[in-house]
VEXSE-903643 format. One record per atom (N, C-alpha, C, O): atom name; residue number from 1; x, y, z. Coordinates in steps of 0.2 Angstrom, whole numbers. Example, Ala and Ser with C-alpha at 12.3 -4.5 7.8 and 13.67 -1.06 7.14 Angstrom:
+------+------+-------+-------+-------+
! name ! resi !    px !    py !    pz !
+------+------+-------+-------+-------+
!    N !    1 !    66 !   -28 !    39 !
!   CA !    1 !    62 !   -22 !    39 !
!    C !    1 !    66 !   -16 !    39 !
!    O !    1 !    71 !   -17 !    42 !
!    N !    2 !    64 !   -11 !    35 !
!   CA !    2 !    68 !    -5 !    36 !
!    C !    2 !    64 !     0 !    39 !
!    O !    2 !    67 !     6 !    40 !
+------+------+-------+-------+-------+
//
This chain:
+------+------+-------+-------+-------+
! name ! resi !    px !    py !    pz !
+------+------+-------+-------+-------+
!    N !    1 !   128 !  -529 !  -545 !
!   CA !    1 !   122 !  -533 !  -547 !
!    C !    1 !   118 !  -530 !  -552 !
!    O !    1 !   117 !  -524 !  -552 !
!    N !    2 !   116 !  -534 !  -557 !
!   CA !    2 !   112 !  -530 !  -561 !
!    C !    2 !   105 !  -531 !  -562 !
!    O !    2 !   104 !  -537 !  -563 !
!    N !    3 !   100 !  -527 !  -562 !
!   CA !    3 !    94 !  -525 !  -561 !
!    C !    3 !    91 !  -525 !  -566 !
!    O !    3 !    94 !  -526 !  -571 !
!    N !    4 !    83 !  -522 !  -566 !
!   CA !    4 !    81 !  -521 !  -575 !
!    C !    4 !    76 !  -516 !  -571 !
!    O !    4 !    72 !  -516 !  -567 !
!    N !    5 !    78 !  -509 !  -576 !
!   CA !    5 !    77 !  -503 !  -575 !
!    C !    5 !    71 !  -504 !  -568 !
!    O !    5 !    72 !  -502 !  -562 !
!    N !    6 !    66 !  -506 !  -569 !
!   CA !    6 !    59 !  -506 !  -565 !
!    C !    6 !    61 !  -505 !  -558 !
!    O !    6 !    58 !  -501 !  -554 !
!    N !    7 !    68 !  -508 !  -557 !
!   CA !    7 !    68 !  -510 !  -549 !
!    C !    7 !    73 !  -504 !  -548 !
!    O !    7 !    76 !  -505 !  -542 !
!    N !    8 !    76 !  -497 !  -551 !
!   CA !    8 !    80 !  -493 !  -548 !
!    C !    8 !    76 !  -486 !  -550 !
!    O !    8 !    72 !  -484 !  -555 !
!    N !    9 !    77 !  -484 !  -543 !
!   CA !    9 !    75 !  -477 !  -543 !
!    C !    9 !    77 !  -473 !  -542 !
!    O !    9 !    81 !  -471 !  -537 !
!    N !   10 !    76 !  -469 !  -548 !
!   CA !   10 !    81 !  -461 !  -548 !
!    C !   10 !    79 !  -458 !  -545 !
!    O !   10 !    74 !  -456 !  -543 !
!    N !   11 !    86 !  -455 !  -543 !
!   CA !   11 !    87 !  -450 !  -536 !
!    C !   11 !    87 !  -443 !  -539 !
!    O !   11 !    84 !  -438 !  -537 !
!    N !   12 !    91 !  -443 !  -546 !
!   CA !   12 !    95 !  -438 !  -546 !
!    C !   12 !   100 !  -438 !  -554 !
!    O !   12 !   105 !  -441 !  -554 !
!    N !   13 !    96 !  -435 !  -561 !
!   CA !   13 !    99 !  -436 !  -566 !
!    C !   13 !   102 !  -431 !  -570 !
!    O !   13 !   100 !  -426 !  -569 !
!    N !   14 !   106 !  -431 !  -572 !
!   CA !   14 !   105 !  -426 !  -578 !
!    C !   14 !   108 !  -426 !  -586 !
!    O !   14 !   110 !  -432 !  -587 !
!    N !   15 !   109 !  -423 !  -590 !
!   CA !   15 !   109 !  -424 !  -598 !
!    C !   15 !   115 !  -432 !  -598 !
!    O !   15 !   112 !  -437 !  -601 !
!    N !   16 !   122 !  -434 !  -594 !
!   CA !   16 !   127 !  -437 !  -596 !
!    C !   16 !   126 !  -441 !  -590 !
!    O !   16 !   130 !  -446 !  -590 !
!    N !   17 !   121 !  -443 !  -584 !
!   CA !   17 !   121 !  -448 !  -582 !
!    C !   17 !   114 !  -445 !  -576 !
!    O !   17 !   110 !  -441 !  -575 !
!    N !   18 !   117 !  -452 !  -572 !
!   CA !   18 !   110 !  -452 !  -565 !
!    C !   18 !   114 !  -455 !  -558 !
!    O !   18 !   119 !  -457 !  -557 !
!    N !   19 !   109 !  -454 !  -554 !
!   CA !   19 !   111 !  -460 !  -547 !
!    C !   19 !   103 !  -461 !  -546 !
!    O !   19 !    99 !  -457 !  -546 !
!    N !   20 !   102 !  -467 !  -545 !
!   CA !   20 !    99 !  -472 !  -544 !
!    C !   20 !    99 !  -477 !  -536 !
!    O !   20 !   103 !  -478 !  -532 !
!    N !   21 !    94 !  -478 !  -536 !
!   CA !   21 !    97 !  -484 !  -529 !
!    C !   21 !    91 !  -489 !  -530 !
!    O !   21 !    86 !  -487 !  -532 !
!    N !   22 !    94 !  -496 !  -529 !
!   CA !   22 !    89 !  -503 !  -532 !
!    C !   22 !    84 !  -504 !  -526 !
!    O !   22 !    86 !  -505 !  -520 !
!    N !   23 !    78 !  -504 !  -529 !
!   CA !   23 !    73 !  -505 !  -522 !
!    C !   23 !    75 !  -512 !  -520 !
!    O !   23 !    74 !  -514 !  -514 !
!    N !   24 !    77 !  -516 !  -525 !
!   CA !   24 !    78 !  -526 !  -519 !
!    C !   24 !    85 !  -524 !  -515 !
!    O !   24 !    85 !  -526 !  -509 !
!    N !   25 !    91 !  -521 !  -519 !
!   CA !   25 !    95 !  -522 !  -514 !
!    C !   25 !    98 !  -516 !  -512 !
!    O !   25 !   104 !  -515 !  -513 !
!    N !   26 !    96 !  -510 !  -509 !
!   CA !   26 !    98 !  -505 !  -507 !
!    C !   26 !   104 !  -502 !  -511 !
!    O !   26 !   107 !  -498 !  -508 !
!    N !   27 !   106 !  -504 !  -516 !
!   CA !   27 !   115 !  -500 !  -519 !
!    C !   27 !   111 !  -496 !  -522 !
!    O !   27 !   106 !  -496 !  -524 !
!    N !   28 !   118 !  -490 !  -522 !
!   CA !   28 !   117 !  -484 !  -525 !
!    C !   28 !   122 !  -486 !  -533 !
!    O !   28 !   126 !  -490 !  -533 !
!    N !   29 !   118 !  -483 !  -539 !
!   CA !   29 !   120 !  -484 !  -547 !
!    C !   29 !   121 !  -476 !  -546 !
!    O !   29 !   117 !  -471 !  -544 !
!    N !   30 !   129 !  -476 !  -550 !
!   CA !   30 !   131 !  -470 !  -550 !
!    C !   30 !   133 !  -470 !  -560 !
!    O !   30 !   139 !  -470 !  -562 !
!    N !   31 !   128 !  -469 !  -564 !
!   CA !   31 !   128 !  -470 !  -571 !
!    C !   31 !   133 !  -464 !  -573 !
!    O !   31 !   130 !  -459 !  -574 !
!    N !   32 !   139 !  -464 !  -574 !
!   CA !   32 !   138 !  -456 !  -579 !
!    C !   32 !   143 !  -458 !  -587 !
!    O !   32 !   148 !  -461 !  -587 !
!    N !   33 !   139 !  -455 !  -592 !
!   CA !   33 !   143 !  -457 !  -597 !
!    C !   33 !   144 !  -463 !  -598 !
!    O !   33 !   139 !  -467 !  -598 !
!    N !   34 !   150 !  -467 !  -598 !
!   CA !   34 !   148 !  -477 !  -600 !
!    C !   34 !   151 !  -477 !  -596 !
!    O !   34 !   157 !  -479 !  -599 !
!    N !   35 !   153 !  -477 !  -588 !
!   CA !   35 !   153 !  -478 !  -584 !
!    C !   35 !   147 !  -481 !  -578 !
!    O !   35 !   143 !  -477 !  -577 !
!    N !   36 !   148 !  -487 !  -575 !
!   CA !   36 !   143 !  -490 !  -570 !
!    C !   36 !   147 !  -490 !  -563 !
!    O !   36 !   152 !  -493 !  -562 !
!    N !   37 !   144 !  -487 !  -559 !
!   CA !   37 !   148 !  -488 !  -553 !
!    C !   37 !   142 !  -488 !  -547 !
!    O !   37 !   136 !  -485 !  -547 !
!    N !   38 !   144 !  -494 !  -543 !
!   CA !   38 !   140 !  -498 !  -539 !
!    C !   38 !   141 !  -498 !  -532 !
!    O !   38 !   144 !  -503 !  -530 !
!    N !   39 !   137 !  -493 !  -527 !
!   CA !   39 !   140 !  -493 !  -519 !
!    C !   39 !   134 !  -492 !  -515 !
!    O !   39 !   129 !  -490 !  -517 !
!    N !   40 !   136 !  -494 !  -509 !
!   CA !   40 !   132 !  -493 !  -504 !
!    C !   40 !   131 !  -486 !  -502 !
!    O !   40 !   135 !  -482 !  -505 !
!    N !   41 !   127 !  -483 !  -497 !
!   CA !   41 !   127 !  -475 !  -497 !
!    C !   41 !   132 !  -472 !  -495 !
!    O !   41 !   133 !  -467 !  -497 !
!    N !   42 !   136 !  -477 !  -491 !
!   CA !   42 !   140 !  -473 !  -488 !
!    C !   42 !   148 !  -473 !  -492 !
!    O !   42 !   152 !  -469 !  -492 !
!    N !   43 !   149 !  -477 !  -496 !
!   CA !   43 !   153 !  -478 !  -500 !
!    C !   43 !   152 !  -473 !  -506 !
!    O !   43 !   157 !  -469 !  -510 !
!    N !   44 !   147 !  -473 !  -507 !
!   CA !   44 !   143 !  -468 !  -515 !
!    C !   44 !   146 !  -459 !  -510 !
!    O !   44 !   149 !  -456 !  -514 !
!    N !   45 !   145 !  -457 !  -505 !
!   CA !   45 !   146 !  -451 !  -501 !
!    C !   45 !   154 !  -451 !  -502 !
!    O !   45 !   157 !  -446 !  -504 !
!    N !   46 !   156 !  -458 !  -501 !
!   CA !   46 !   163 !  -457 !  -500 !
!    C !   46 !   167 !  -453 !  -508 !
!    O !   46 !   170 !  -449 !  -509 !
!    N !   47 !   164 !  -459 !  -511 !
!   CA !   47 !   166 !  -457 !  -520 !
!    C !   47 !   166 !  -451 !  -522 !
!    O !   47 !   171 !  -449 !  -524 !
!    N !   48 !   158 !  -447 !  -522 !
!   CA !   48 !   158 !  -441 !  -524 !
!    C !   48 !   163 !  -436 !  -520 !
!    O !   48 !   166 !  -433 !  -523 !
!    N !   49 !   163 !  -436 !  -514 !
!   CA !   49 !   167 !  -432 !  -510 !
!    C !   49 !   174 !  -432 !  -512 !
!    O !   49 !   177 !  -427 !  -513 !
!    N !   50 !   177 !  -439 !  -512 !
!   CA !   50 !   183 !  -439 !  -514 !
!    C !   50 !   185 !  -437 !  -521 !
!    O !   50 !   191 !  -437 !  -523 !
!    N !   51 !   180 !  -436 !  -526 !
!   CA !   51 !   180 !  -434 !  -533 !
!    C !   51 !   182 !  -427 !  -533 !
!    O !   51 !   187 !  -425 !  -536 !
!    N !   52 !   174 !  -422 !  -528 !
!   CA !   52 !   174 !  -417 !  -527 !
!    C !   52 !   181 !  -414 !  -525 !
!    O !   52 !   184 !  -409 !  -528 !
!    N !   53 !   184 !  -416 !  -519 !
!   CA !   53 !   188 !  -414 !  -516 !
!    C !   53 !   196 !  -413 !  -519 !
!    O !   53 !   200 !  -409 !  -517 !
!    N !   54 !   194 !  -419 !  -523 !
!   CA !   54 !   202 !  -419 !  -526 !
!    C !   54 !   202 !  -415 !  -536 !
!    O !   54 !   206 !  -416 !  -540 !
!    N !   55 !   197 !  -413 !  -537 !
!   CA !   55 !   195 !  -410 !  -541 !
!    C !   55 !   201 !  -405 !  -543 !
!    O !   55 !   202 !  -405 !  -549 !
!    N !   56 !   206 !  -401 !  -540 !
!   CA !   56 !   207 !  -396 !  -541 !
!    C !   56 !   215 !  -397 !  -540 !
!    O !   56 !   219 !  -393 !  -542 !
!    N !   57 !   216 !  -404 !  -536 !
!   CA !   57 !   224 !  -407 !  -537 !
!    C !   57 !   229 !  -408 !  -542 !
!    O !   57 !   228 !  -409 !  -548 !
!    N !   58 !   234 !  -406 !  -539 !
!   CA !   58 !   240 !  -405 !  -546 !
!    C !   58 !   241 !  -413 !  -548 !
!    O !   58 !   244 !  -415 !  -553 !
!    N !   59 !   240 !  -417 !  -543 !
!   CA !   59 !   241 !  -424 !  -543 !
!    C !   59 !   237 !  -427 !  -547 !
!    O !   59 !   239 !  -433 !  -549 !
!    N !   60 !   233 !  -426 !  -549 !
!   CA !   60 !   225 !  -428 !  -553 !
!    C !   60 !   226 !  -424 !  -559 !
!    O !   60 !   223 !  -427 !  -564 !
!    N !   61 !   229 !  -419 !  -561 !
!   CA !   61 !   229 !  -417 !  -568 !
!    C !   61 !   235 !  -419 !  -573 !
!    O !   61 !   241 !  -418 !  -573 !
!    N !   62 !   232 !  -422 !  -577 !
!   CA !   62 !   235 !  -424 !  -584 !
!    C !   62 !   232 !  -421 !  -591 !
!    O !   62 !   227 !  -419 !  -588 !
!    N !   63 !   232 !  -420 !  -596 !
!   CA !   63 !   231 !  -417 !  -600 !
!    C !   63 !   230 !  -422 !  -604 !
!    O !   63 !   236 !  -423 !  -607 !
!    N !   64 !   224 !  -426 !  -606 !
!   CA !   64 !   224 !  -432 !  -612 !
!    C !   64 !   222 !  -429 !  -619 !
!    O !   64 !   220 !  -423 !  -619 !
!    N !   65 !   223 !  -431 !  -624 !
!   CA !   65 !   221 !  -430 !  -631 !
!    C !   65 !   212 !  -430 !  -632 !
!    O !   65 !   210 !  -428 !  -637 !
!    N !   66 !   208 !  -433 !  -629 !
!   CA !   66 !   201 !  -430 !  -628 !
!    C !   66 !   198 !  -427 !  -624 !
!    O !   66 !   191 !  -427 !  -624 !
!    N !   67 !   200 !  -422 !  -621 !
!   CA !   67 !   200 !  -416 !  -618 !
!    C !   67 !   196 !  -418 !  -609 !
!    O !   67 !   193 !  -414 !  -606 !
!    N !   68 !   198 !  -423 !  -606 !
!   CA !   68 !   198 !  -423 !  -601 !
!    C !   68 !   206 !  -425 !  -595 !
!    O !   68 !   210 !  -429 !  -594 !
!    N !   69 !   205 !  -418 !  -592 !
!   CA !   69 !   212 !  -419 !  -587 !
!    C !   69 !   213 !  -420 !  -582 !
!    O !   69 !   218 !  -418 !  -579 !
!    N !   70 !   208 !  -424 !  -578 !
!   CA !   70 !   208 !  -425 !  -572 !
!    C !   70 !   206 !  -433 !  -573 !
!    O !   70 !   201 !  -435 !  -576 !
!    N !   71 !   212 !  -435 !  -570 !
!   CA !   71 !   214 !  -442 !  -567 !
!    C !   71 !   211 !  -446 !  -561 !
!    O !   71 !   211 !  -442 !  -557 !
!    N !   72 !   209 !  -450 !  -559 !
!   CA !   72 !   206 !  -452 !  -552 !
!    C !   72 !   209 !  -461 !  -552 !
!    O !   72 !   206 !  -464 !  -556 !
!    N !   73 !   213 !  -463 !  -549 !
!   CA !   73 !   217 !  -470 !  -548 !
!    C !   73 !   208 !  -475 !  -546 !
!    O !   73 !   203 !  -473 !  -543 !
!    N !   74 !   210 !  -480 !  -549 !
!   CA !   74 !   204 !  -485 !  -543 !
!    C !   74 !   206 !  -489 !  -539 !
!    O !   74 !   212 !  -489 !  -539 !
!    N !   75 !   205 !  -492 !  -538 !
!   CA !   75 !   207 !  -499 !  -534 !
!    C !   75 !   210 !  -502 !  -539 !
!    O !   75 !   215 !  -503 !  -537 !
!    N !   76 !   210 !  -504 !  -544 !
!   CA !   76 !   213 !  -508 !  -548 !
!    C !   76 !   218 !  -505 !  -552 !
!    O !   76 !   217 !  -500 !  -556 !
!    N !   77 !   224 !  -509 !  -552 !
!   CA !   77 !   230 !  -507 !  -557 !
!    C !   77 !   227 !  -502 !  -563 !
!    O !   77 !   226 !  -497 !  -566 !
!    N !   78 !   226 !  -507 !  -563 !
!   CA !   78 !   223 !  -503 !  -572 !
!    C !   78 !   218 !  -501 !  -574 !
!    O !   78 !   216 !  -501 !  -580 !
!    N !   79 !   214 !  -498 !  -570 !
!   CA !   79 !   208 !  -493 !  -571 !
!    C !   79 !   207 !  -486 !  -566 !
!    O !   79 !   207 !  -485 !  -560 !
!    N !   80 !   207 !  -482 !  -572 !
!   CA !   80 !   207 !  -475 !  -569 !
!    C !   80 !   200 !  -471 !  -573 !
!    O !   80 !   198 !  -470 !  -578 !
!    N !   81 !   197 !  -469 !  -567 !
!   CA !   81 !   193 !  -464 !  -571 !
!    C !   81 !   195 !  -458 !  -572 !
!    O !   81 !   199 !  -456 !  -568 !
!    N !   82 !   193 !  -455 !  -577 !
!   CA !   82 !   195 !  -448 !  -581 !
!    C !   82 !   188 !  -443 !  -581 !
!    O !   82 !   182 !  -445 !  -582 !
!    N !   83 !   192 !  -438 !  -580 !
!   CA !   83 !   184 !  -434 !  -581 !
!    C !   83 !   188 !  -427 !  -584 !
!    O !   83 !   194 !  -427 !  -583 !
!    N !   84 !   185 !  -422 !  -588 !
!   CA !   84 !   185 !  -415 !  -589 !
!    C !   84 !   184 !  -412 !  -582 !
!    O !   84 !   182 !  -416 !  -578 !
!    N !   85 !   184 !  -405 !  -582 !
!   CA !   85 !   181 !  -401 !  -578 !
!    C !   85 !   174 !  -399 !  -576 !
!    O !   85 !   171 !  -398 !  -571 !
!    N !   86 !   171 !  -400 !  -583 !
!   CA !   86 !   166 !  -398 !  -584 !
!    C !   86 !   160 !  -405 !  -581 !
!    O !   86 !   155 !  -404 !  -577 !
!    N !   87 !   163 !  -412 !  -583 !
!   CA !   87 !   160 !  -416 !  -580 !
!    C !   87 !   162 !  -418 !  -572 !
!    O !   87 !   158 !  -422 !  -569 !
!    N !   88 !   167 !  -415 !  -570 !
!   CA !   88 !   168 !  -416 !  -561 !
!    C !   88 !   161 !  -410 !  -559 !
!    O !   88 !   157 !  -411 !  -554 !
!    N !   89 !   160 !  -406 !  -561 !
!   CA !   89 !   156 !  -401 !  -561 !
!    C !   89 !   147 !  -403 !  -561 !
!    O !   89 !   142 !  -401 !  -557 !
!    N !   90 !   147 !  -408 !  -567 !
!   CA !   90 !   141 !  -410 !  -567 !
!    C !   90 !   141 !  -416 !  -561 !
!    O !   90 !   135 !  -417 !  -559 !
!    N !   91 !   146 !  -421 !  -558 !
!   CA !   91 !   145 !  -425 !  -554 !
!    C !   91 !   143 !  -420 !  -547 !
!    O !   91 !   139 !  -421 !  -542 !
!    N !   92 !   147 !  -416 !  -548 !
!   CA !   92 !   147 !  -412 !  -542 !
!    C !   92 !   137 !  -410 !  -538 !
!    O !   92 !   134 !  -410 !  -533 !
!    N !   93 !   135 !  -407 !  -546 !
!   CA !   93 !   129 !  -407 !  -545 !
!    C !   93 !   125 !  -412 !  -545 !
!    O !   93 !   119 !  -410 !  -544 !
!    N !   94 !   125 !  -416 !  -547 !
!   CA !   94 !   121 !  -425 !  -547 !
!    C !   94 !   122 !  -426 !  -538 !
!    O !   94 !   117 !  -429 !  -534 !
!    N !   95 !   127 !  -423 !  -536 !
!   CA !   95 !   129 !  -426 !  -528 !
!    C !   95 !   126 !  -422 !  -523 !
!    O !   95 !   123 !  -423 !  -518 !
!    N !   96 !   126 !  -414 !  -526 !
!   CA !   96 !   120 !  -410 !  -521 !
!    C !   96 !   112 !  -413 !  -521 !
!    O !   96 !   109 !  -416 !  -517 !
!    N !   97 !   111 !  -412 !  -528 !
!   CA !   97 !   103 !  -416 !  -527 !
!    C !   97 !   104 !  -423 !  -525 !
!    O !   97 !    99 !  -426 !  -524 !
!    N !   98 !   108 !  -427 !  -524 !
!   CA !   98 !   107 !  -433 !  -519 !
!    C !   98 !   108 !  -432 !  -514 !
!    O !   98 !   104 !  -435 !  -510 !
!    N !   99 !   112 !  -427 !  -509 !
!   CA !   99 !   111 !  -425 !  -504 !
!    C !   99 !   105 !  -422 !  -500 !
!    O !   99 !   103 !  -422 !  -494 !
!    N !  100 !   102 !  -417 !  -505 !
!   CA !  100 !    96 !  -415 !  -505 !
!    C !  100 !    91 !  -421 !  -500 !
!    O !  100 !    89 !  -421 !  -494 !
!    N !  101 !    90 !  -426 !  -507 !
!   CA !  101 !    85 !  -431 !  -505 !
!    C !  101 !    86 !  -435 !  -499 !
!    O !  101 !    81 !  -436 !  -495 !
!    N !  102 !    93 !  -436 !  -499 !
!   CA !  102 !    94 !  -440 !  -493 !
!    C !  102 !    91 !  -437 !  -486 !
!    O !  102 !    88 !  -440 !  -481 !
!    N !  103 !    92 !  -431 !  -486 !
!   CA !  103 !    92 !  -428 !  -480 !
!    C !  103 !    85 !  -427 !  -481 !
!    O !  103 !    83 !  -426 !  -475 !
!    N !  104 !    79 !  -426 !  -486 !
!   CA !  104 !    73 !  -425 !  -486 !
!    C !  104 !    70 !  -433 !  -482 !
!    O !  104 !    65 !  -434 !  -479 !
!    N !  105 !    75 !  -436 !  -485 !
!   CA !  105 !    72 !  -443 !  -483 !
!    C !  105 !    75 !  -445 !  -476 !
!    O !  105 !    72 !  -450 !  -473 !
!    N !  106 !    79 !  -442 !  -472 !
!   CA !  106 !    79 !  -442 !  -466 !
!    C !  106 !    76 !  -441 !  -460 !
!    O !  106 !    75 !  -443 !  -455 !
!    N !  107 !    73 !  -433 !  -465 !
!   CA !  107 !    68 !  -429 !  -459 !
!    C !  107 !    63 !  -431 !  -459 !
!    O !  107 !    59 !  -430 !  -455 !
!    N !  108 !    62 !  -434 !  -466 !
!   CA !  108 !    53 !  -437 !  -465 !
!    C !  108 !    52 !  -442 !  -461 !
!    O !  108 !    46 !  -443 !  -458 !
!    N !  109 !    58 !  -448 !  -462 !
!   CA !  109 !    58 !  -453 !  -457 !
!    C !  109 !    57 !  -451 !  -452 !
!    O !  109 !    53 !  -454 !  -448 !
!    N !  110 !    62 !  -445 !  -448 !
!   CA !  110 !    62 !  -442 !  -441 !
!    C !  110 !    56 !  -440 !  -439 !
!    O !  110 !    54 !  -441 !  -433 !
!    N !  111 !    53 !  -437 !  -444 !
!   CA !  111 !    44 !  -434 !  -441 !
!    C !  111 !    40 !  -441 !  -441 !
!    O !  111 !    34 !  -441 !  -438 !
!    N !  112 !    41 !  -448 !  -445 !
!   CA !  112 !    38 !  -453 !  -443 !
!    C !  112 !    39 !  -458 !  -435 !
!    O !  112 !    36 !  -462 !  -432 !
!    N !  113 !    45 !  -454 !  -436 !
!   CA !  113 !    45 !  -459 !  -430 !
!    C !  113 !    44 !  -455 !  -424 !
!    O !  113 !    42 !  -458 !  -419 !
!    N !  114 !    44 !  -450 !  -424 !
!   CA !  114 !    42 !  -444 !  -418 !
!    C !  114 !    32 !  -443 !  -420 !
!    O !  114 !    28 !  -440 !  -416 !
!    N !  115 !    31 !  -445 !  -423 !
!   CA !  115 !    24 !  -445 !  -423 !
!    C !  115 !    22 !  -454 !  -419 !
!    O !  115 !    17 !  -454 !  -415 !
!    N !  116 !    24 !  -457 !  -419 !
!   CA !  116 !    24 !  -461 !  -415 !
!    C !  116 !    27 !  -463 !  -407 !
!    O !  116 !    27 !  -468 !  -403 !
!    N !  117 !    32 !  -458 !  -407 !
!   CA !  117 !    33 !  -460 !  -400 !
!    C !  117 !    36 !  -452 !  -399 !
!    O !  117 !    42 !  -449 !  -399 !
!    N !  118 !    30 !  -449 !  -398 !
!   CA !  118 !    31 !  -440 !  -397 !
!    C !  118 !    36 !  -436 !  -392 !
!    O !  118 !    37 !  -430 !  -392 !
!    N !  119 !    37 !  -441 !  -388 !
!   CA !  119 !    42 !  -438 !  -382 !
!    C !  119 !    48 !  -441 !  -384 !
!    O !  119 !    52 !  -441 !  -379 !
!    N !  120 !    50 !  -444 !  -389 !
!   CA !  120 !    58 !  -446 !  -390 !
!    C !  120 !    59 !  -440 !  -394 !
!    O !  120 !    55 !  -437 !  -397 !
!    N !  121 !    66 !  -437 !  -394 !
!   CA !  121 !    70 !  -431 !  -399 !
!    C !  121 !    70 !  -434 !  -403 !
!    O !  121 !    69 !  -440 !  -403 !
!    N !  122 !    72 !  -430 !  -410 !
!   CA !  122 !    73 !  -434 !  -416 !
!    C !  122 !    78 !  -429 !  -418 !
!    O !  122 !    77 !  -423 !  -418 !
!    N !  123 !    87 !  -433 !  -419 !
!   CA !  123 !    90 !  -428 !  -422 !
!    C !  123 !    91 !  -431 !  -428 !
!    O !  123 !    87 !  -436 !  -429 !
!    N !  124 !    97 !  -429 !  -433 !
!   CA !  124 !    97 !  -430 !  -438 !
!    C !  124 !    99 !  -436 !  -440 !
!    O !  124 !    98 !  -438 !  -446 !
!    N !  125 !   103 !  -442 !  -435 !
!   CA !  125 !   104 !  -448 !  -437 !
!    C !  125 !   100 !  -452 !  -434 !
!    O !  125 !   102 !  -454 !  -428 !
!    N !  126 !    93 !  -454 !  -436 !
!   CA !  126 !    87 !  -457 !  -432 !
!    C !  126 !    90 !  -466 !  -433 !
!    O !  126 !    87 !  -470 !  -431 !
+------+------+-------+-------+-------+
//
């Protein structure tokens, strides 16, 4: 869905892209370089991790003529994302400071809601 800037709030940016989440409909905007990618939280966790994760795969490296060798299939036949090293690196660190937040934004909610109802526990999935 496309928004106009006013309505997304950055989480987490840096020089080659951001993540974002639209205050009308809760998606996470995963900007990097001229790519747009569009997910809900738990799908945006899934993406980075599975980025992270397979970063270091023999199955994932290719060696292109613009100096990015890591491969990533999509759901679609015919679209793959490609990144260098150096940019799995910077997604990697776009994804700690989103995890930062999230988690700051969990415990805040948890001390809100334990301020009103002081005898319920608050763990970490409120």
């Amino acid at each position: 869905m496309m928004h106009q800037r006013s309505n997304l709030e950055i989480i987490a940016e840096s020089l080659n892209g951001y993540v974002s989440r639209c205050l009308c409909c809760h998606e996470y905007n995963i900007g990097y370089k001229n790519v747009l990618l569009v997910f809900d939280e738990d799908a945006m966790v899934r993406f980075f991790e599975w980025v992270i994760a397979n970063r270091q795969s023999l199955d994932n490296f290719h060696p292109l003529p613009h100096g990015r060798n890591r491969i990533f299939s999509s759901p679609h036949s015919n679209l793959f994302l490609v990144y260098s090293d150096e940019e799995i690196e910077d997604l990697a660190d776009l994804f700690a400071e989103v995890q930062i937040v999230l988690e700051a934004r969990r415990l805040v909610n948890c001390d809100k809601g334990n301020t009103e109802a002081a005898d319920q526990a608050c763990g970490f999935d409120c």
